[in-house]
N, C-alpha and C positions, 0 to 999 in steps of 0.2 A: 504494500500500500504506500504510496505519494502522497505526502500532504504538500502543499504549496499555498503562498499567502504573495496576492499582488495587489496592489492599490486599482482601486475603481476606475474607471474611464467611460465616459460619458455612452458608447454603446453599452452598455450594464445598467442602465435603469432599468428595462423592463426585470431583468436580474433583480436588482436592487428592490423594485417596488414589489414583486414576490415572494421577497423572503423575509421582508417587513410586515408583509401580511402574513405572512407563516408567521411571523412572532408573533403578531398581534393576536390570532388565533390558540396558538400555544398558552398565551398569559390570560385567553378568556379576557380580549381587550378588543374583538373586530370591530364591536360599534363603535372605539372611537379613532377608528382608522379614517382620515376625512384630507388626506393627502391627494393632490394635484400633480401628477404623474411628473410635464412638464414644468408647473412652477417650482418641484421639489429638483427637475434635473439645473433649472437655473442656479437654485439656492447652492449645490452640490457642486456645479463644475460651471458655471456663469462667471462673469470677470470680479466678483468678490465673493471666492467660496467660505460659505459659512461654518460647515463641516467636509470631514474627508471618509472616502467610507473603501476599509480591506476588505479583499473578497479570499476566502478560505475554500482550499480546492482537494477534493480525493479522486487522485487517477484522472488529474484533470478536467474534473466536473466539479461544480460550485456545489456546495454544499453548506454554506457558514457566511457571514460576514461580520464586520463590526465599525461600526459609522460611531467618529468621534468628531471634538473640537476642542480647539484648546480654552484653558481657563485661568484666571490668573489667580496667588497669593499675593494679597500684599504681606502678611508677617513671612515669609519667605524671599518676597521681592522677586519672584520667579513664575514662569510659567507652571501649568500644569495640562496632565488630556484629560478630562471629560471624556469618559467611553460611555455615549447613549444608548444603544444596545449593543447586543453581541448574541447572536444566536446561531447555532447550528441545527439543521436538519434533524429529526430523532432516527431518522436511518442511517447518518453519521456518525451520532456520539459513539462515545466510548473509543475512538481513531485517535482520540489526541488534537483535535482540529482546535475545539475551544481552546484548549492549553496553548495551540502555536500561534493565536489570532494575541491572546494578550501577552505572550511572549516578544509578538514582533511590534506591539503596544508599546513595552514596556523598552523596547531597545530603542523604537522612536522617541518615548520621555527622555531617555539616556543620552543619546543623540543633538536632542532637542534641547537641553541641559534644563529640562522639566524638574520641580520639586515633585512632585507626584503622579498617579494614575490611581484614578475614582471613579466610580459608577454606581447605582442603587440598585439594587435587588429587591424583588418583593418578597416580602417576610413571610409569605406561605412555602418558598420555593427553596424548600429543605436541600432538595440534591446542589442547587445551583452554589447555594451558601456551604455547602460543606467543599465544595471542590476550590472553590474562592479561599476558602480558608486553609485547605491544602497548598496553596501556591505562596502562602502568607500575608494575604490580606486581612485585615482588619473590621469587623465591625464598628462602626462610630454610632453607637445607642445614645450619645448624650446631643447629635444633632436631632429635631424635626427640619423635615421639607416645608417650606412653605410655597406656594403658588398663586400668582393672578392671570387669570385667564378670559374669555368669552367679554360677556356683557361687565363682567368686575373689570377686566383690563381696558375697557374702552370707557368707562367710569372714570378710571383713573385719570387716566391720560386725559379727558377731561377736564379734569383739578386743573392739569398743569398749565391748559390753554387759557381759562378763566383764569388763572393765578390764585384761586384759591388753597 
């Protein structure tokens, strides 16, 4: 078995938008898949990419990918990745693919002279959490997520116009 890890290039949407729906579906998240095939290929490889996304391959066929962006610290003064998702196929796992996807992550932080590599797990997702913490990642239980979205996010933004 071949595993292989190449960076995305803009014939790999339809790729790319397939296996984002297979995650979506995996995490029992398809309704809120509401992605724009084209605007997300602008967003991806347009003349100011937002994120980058590796494609994980067995025997030459995709199988995996993991779409990141960078992020910054300030108490480190240094960049960091943001890994959005990361998913492989379930007729994949168990190849090592997930492992080589944040490995080749984790050489770009190095590379990149990143303070870190982060990403959230959902906390029902016992196998995902245990193989993450095989590799020596960390849970951070003393962070919550916060989020503004939909009609809150354009609420806000709001404020700002009025200056209130």
């Amino acid at each position: 078995m071949n595993l292989s890890i190449r960076a995305a290039a803009p014939a790999d949407m339809p790729l790319i938008a397939s296996l984002i729906r297979a995650l979506a579906e995996y995490e029992k998240l398809s309704h809120e898949v509401r992605f724009d095939e084209a605007v997300l290929e602008q967003k991806l490889f347009g003349p100011r990419p937002y994120a980058e996304v590796l494609i994980g391959e067995v025997d030459g066929v995709a199988r995996g990918f993991a779409l990141f962006f960078h992020n910054f610290s300030t108490f480190e003064g240094r960049p960091g990745i943001y890994l959005e998702d990361l998913f492989v196929m379930p007729e994949a796992r168990g190849a090592g693919l997930g492992k080589a996807l944040l490995t080749e992550l984790a050489r770009l932080a190095v590379e990149r002279d990143c303070a870190r590599l982060e990403w959230w797990v959902l906390d029902w997702n016992e196998p995902s959490i245990g193989f993450y913490k095989s590799l020596g990642a960390k849970m951070m239980d003393e962070w919550t997520v916060m989020r503004v979205d939909g009609d809150a996010l354009t609420a806000l933004a709001g404020q700002a116009e009025s200056g209130s």
